[in-house]
C-alpha positions as CSV (number, residue, x, y, z in Angstrom):
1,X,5.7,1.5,10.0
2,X,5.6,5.0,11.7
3,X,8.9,4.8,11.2
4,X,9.3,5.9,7.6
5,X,9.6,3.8,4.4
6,X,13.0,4.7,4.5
7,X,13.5,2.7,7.6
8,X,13.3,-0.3,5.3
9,X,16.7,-1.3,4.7
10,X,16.3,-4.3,2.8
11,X,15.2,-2.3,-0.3
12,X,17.7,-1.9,-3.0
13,X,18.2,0.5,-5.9
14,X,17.5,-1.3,-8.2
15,X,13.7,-2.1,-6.4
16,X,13.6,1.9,-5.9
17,X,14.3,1.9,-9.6
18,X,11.1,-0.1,-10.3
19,X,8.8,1.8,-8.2
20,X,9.9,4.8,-9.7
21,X,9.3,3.4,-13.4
22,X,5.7,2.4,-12.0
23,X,4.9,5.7,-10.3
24,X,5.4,7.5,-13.8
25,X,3.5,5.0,-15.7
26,X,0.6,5.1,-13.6
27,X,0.4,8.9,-12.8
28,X,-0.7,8.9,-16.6
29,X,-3.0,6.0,-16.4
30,X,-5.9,6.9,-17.9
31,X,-8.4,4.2,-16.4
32,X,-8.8,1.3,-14.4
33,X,-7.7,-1.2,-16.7
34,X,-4.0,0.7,-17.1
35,X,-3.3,0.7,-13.0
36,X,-4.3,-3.2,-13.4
37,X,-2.0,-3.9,-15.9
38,X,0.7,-1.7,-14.6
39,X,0.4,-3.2,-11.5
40,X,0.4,-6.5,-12.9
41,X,3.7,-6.3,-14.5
42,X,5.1,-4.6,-11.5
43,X,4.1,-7.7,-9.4
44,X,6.1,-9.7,-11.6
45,X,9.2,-7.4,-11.7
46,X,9.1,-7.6,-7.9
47,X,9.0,-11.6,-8.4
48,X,5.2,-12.6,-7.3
49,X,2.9,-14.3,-9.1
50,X,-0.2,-12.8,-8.7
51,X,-1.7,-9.8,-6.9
52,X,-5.5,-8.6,-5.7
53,X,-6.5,-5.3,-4.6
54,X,-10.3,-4.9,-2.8
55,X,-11.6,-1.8,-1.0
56,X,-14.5,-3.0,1.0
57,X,-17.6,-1.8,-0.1
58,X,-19.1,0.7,2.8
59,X,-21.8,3.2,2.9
60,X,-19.1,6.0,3.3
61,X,-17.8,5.4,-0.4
62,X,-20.0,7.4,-2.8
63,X,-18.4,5.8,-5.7
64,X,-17.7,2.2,-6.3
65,X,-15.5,0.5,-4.3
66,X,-11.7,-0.2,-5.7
67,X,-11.3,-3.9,-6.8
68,X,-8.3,-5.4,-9.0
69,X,-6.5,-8.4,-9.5
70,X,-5.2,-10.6,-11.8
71,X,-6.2,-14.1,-9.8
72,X,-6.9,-17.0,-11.9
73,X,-10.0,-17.1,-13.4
74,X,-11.6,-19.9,-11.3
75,X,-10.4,-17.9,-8.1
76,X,-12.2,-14.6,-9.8
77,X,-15.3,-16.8,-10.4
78,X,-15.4,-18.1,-6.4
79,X,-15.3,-14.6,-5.4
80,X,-17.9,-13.6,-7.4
81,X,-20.9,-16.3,-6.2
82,X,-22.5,-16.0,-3.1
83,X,-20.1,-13.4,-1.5
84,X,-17.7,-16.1,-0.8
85,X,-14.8,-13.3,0.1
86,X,-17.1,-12.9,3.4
87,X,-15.2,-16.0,4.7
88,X,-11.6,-14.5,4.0
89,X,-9.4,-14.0,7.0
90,X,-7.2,-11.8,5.6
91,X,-10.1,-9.1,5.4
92,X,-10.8,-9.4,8.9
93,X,-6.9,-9.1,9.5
94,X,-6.9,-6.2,7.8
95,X,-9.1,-4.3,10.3
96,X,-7.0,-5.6,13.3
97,X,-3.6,-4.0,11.7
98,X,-1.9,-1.4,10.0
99,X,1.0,-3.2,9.4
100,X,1.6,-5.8,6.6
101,X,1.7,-9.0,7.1
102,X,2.3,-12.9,6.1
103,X,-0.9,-15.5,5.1
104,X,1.5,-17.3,7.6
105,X,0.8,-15.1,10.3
106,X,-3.1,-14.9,10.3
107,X,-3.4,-17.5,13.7
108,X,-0.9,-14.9,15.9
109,X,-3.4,-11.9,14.3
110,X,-7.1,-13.4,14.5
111,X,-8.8,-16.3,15.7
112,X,-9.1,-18.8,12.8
113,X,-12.9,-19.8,12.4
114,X,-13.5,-23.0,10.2
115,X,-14.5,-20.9,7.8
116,X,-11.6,-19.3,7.2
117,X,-9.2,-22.7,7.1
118,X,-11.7,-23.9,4.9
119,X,-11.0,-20.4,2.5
120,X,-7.5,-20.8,2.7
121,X,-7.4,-23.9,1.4
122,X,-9.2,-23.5,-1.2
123,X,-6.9,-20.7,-1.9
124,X,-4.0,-23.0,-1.9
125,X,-5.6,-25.5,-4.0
126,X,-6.5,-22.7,-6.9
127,X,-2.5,-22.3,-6.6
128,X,-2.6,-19.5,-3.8
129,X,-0.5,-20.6,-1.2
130,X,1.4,-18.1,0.3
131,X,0.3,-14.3,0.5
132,X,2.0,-11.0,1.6
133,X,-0.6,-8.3,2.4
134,X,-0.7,-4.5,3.1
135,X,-3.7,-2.9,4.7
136,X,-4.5,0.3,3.2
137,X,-6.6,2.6,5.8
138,X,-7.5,5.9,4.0
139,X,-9.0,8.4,7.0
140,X,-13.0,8.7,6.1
141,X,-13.3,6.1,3.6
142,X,-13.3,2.5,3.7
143,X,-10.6,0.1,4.2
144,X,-8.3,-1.5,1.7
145,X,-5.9,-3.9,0.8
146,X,-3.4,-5.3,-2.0
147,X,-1.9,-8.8,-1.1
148,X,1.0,-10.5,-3.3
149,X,0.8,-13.8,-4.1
150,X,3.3,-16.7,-5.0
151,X,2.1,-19.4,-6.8
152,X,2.7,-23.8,-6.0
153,X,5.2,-24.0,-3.3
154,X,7.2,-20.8,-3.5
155,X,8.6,-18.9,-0.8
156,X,7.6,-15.6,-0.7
157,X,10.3,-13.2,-2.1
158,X,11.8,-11.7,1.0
159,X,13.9,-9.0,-0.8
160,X,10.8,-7.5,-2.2
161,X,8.6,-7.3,0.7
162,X,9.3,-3.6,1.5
163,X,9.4,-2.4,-2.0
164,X,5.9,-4.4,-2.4
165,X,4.4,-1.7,0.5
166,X,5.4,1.2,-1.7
167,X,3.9,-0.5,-5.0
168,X,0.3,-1.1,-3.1
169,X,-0.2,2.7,-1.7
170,X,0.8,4.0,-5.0
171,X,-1.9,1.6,-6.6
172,X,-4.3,2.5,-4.3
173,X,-4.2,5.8,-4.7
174,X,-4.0,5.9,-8.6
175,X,-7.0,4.0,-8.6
176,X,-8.5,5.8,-5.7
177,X,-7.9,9.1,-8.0
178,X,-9.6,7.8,-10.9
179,X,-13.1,6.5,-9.0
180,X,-13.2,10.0,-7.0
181,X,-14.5,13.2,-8.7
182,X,-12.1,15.3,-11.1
183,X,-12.4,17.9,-8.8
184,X,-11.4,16.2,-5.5
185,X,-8.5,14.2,-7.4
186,X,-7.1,17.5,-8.3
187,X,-7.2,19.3,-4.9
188,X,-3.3,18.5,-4.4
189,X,-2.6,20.0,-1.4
190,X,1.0,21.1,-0.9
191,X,3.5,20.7,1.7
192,X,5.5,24.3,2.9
193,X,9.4,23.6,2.3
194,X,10.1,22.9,6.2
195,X,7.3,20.1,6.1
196,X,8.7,18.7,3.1
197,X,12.7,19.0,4.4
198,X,11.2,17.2,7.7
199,X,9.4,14.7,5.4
200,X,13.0,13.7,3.0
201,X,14.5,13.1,6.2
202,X,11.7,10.9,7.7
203,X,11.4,9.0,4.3
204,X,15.4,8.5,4.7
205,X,14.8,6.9,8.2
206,X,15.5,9.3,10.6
207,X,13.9,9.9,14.1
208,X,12.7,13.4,15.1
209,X,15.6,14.0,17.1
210,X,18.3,13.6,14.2
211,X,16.2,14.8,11.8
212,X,15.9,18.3,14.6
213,X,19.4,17.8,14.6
214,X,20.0,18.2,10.7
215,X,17.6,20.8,10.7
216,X,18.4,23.0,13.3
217,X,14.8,22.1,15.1
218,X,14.0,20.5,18.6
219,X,12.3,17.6,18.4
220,X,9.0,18.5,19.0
221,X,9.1,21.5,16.0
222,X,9.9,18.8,13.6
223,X,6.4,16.5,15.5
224,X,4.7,19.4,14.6
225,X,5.7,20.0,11.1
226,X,5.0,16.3,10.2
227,X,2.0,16.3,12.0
228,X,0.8,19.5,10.2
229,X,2.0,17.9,6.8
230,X,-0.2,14.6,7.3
231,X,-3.5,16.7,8.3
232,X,-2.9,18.5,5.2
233,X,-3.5,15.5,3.2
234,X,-5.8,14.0,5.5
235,X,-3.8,10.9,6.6
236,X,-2.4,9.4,9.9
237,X,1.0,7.7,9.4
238,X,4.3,8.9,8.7
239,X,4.5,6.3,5.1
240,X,1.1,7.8,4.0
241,X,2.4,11.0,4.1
242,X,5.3,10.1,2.1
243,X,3.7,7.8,-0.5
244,X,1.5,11.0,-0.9
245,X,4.1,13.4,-1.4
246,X,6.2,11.3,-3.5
247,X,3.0,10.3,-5.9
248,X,2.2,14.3,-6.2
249,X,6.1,15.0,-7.3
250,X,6.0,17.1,-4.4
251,X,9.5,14.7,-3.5
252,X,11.7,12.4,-5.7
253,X,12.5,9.1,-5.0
254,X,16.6,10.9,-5.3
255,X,15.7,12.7,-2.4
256,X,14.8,9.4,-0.3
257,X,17.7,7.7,-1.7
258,X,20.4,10.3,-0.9
């Protein structure tokens, strides 16, 4: 991922087009229940069935803990008795990696208790088969995720995948910025034009060299200039820092794409 969402070539225009439509929608969400619906008919745009977002709950949140979906009911219900999510794998996955990753893949990324095959299929009996999930890791807060989910027997759709990593961090956040205070949500901090030029260029998939190159820099000044952008909003990977800047207006989704 530290290579920059624009790395992703598999994402079209038209996908871009979709995430743009969903930023602006839920920038003016006004509570909880708006990000979940936005996000719901987001998921199907992107063509998955379902989707679930959880922040685990942890004695560094001082507010209450991020949790969406729009899961069939019986799956809600399961969740809800006898904390039966303490048994999902692909929470414990989520604290192993930063990257996103398949329901297929949770043997080559954890060791499968019975428990957790047992979950799964349980899962896949309720209708959730096949998952596509993107660990959200905020520095000094608790853990995250949103998975996508197709439904029966379908395949998951490939084409979407990467545009479905930009539709979970802007989720997150908008429903991060509503359970925060009013005054933290509106600390924006803002990026200096040669951050932000460094920034466009990383979002467009460049390495430090071309992007020095472009700019006139050396390597290392451009490092530093990224590096300098992400402490200034407090996160540690090149697609936070662009999810961020993108969901503040501080860039357009025009820049990225030219």
């Amino acid at each position: 991922m530290e290579g920059g969402p624009g790395a992703d070539a598999g994402v079209g225009v038209s996908l871009f087009s979709d995430i743009q439509s969903f930023v602006t929608t839920v920038r003016g969400a006004a509570d909880l229940d708006a990000v979940e619906a936005c996000l719901s008919d987001a998921t199907r745009r992107l063509d998955f069935d379902y989707f679930g977002m959880v922040q685990r709950v942890s004695a560094r949140l001082s507010v209450s803990p991020v949790q969406l979906s729009d899961f069939p009911e019986d799956w809600r219900n399961l969740l809800a008795t006898e904390d039966y999510y303490v048994h999902d794998p692909v929470l414990v996955a989520c604290e192993k990696s930063v990257a996103p990753f398949s329901w297929d893949d949770l043997p080559d990324l954890i060791t499968m208790t019975r428990q957790h095959h047992d979950y799964m299929a349980t899962a896949g009996r309720m209708g959730l088969r096949r998952g596509y999930t993107i660990p959200i890791h905020v520095p000094g807060e608790a853990s995250g995720l949103c998975s996508f989910v197709t439904a029966g027997d379908r395949e998951l759709p490939a084409q979407s995948l990467p545009a479905a990593q930009y539709l979970a961090c802007f989720a997150f956040e908008a429903a991060r910025r509503l359970v925060v205070s009013r005054a933290e949500a509106n600390g924006v901090p803002r990026l200096t034009q040669r951050q932000l030029d460094c920034v466009v260029l990383v979002a467009q998939g460049k390495s430090n060299w071309v992007a020095g190159q472009l700019l006139g820099l050396s390597p290392q000044t451009v490092h530093k200039y990224l590096e300098s952008a992400k402490t200034r909003y407090g996160v540690s990977s090149r697609t936070e820092l662009v999810v961020r800047a993108l969901y503040d207006g501080q860039l357009s989704f025009n820049d990225v794409l030219n």
